[in-house]
VODO-409540 format. One record per residue (C-alpha): residue number from 1; residue in one letter; chain; x, y, z. Coordinates in steps of 0.5 Angstrom, whole numbers. Layout:
N
<site><i>NUM</i><aa>a</aa><ch>A</ch><c1>X</c1><c2>Y</c2><c3>Z</c3></site>
...
// end
This chain:
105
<site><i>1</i><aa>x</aa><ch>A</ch><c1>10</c1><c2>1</c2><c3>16</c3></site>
<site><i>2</i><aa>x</aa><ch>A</ch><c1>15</c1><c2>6</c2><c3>17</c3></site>
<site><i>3</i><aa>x</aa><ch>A</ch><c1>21</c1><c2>7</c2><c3>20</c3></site>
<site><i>4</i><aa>x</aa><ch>A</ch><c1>21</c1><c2>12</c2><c3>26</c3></site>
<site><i>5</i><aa>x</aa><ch>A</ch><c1>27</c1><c2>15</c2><c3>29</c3></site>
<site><i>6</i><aa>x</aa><ch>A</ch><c1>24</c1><c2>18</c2><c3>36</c3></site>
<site><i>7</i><aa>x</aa><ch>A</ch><c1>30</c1><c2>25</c2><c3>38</c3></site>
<site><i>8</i><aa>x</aa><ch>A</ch><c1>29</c1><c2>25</c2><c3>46</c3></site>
<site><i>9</i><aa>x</aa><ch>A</ch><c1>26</c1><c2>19</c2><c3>47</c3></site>
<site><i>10</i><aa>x</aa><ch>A</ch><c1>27</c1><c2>17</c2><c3>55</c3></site>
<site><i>11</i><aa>x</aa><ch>A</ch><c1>27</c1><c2>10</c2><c3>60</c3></site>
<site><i>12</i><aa>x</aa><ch>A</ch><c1>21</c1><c2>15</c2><c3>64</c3></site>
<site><i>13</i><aa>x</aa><ch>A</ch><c1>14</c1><c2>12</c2><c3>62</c3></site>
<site><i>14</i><aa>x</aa><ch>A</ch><c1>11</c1><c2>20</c2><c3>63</c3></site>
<site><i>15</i><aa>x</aa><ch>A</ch><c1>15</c1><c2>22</c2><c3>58</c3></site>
<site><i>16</i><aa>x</aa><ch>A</ch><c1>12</c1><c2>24</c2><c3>51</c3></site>
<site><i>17</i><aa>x</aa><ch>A</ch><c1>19</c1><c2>21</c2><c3>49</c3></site>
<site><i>18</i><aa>x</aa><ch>A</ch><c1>16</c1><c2>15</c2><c3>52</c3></site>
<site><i>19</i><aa>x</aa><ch>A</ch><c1>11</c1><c2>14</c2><c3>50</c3></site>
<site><i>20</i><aa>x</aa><ch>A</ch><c1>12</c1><c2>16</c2><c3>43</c3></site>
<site><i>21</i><aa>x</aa><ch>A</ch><c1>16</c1><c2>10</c2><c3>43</c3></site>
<site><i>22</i><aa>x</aa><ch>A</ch><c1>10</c1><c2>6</c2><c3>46</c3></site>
<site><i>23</i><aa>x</aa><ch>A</ch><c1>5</c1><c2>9</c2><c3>41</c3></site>
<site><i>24</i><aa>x</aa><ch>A</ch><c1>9</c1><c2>7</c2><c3>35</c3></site>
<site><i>25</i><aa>x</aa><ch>A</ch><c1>11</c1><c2>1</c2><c3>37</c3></site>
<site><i>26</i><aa>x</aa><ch>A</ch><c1>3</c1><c2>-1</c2><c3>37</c3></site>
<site><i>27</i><aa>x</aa><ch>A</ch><c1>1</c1><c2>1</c2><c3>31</c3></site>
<site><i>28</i><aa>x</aa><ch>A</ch><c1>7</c1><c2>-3</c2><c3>27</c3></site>
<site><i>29</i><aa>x</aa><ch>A</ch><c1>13</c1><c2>2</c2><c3>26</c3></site>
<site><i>30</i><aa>x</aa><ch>A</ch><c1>19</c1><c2>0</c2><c3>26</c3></site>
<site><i>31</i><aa>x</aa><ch>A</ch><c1>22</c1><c2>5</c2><c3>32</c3></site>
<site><i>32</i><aa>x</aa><ch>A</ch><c1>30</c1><c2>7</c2><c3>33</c3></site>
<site><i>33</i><aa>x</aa><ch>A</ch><c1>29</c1><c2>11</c2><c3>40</c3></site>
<site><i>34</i><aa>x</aa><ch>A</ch><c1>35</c1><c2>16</c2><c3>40</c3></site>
<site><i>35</i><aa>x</aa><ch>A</ch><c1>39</c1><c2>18</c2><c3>46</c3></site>
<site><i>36</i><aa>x</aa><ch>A</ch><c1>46</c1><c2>19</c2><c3>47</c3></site>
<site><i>37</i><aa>x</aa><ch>A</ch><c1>47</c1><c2>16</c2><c3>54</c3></site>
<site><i>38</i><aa>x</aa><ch>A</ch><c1>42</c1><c2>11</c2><c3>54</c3></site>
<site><i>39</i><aa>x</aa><ch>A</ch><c1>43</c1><c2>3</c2><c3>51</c3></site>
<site><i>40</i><aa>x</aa><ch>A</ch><c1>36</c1><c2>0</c2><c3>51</c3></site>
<site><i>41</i><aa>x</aa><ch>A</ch><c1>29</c1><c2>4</c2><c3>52</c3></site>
<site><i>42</i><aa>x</aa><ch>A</ch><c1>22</c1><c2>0</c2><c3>52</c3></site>
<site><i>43</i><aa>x</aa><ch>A</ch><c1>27</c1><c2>-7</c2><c3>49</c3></site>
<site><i>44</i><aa>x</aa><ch>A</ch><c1>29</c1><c2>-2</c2><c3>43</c3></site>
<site><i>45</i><aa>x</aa><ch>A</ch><c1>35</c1><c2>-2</c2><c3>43</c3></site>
<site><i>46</i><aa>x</aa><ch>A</ch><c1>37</c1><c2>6</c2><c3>43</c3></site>
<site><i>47</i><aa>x</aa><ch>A</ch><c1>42</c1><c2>10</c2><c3>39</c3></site>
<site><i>48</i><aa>x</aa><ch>A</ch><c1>47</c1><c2>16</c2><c3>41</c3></site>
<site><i>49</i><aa>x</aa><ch>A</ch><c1>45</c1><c2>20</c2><c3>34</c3></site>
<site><i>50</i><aa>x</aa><ch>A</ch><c1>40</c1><c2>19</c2><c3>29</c3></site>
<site><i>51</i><aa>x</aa><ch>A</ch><c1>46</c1><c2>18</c2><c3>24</c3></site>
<site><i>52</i><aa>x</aa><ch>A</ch><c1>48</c1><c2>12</c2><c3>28</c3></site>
<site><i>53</i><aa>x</aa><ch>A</ch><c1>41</c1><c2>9</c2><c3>26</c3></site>
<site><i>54</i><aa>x</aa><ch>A</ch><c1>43</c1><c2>3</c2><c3>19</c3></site>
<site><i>55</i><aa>x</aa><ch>A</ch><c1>39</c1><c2>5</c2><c3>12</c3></site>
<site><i>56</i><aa>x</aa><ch>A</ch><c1>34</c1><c2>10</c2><c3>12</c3></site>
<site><i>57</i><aa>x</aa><ch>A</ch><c1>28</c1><c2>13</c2><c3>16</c3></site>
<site><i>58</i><aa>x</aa><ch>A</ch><c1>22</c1><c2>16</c2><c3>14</c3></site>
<site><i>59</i><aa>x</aa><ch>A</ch><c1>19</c1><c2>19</c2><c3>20</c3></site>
<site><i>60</i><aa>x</aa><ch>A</ch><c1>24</c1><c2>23</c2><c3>26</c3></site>
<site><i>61</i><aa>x</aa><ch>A</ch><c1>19</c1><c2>24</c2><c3>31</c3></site>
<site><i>62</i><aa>x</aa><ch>A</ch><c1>23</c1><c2>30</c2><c3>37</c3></site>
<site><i>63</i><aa>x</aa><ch>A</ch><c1>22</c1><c2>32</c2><c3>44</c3></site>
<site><i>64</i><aa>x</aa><ch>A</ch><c1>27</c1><c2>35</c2><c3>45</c3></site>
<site><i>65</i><aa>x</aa><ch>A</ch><c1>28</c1><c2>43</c2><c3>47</c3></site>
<site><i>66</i><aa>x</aa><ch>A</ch><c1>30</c1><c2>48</c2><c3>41</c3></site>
<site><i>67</i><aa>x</aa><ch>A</ch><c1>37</c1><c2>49</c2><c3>43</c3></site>
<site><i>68</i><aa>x</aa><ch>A</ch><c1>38</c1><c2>43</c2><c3>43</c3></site>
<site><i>69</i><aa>x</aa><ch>A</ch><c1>35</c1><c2>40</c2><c3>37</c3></site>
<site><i>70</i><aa>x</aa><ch>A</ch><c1>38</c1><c2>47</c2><c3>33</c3></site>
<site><i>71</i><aa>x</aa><ch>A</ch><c1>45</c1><c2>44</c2><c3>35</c3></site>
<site><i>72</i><aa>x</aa><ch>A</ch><c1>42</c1><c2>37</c2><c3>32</c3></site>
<site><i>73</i><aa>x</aa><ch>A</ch><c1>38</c1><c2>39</c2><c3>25</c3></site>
<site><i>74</i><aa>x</aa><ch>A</ch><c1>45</c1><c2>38</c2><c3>20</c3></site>
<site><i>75</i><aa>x</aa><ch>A</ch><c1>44</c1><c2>31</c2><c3>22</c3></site>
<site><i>76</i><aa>x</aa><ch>A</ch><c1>37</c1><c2>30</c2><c3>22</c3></site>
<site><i>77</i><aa>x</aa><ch>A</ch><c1>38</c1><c2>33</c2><c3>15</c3></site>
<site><i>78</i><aa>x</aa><ch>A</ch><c1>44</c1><c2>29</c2><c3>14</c3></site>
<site><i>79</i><aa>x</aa><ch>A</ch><c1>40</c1><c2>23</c2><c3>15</c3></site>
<site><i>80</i><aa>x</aa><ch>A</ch><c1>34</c1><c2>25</c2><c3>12</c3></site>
<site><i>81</i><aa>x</aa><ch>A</ch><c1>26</c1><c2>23</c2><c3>12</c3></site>
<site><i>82</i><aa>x</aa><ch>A</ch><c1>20</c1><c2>24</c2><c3>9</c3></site>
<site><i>83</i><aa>x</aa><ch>A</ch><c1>17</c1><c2>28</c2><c3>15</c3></site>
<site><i>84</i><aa>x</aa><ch>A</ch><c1>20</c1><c2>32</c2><c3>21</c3></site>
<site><i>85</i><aa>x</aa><ch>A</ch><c1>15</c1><c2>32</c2><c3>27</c3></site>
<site><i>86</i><aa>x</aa><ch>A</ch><c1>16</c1><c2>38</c2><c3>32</c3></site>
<site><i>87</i><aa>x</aa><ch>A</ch><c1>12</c1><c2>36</c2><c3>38</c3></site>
<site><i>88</i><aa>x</aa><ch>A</ch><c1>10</c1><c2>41</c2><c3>43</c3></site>
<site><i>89</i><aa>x</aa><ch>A</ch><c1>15</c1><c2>45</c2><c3>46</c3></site>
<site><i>90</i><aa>x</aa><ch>A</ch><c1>21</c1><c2>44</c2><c3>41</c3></site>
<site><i>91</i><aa>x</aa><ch>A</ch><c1>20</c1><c2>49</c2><c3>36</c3></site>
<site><i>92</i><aa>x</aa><ch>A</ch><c1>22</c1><c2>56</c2><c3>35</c3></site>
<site><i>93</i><aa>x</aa><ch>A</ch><c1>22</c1><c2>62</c2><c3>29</c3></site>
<site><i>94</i><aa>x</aa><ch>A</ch><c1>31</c1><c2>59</c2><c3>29</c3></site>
<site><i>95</i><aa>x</aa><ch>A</ch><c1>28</c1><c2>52</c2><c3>29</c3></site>
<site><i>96</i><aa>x</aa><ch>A</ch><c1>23</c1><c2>53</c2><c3>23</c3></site>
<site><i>97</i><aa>x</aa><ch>A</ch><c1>28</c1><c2>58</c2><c3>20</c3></site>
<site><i>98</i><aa>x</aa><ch>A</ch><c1>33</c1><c2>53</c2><c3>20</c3></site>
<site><i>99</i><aa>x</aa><ch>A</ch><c1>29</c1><c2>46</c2><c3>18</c3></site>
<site><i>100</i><aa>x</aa><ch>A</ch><c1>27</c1><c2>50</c2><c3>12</c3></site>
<site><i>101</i><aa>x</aa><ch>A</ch><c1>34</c1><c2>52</c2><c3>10</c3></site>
<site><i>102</i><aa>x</aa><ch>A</ch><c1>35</c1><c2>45</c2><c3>11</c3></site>
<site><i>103</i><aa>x</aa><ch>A</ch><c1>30</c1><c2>42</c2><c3>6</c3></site>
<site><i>104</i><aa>x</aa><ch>A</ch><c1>27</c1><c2>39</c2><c3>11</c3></site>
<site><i>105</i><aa>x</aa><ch>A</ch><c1>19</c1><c2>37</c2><c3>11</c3></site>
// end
């Protein structure tokens, strides 16, 4: 199965990034939730930043808005993964324009 890392994930089950983390989780996936204040989400241990995640990862999953995922993509890209997932609510034309600068698919 992949590794996913969820961007925004959150200790609120009403959440998408909650849920994200949940619904992974369910199908086999290897999940890395990543939030910068939280230690522990759904039992997974959480990561301040997705370079905090050891090796490597397949899938980012975000829910964050786009000023804040902007401000985070050189690291997204840093990292790397085969496939960036920008859920409702996060993308903008500078999001798209700078994920493609970037090369990320």
């Amino acid at each position: 199965m992949s590794r996913v890392a969820v961007i925004g994930a959150s200790k609120n089950r009403a959440k998408f990034g909650n849920k994200a983390v949940r619904a992974y989780a369910s199908q086999g996936h290897e999940v890395f939730p990543v939030h910068p204040s939280e230690s522990e989400i759904e039992a997974f241990v959480c990561c301040a930043s997705i370079i905090d995640i050891s090796g490597e990862v397949d899938i980012v999953s975000v829910y964050l808005p786009p000023e804040k995922l902007f401000t985070i993509l050189p690291d997204i890209a840093e990292k790397g993964c085969q496939e960036l997932w920008l859920n409702p609510g996060t993308e903008s034309g500078e999001v798209l324009e700078r994920a493609e600068a970037l090369g990320l698919n």
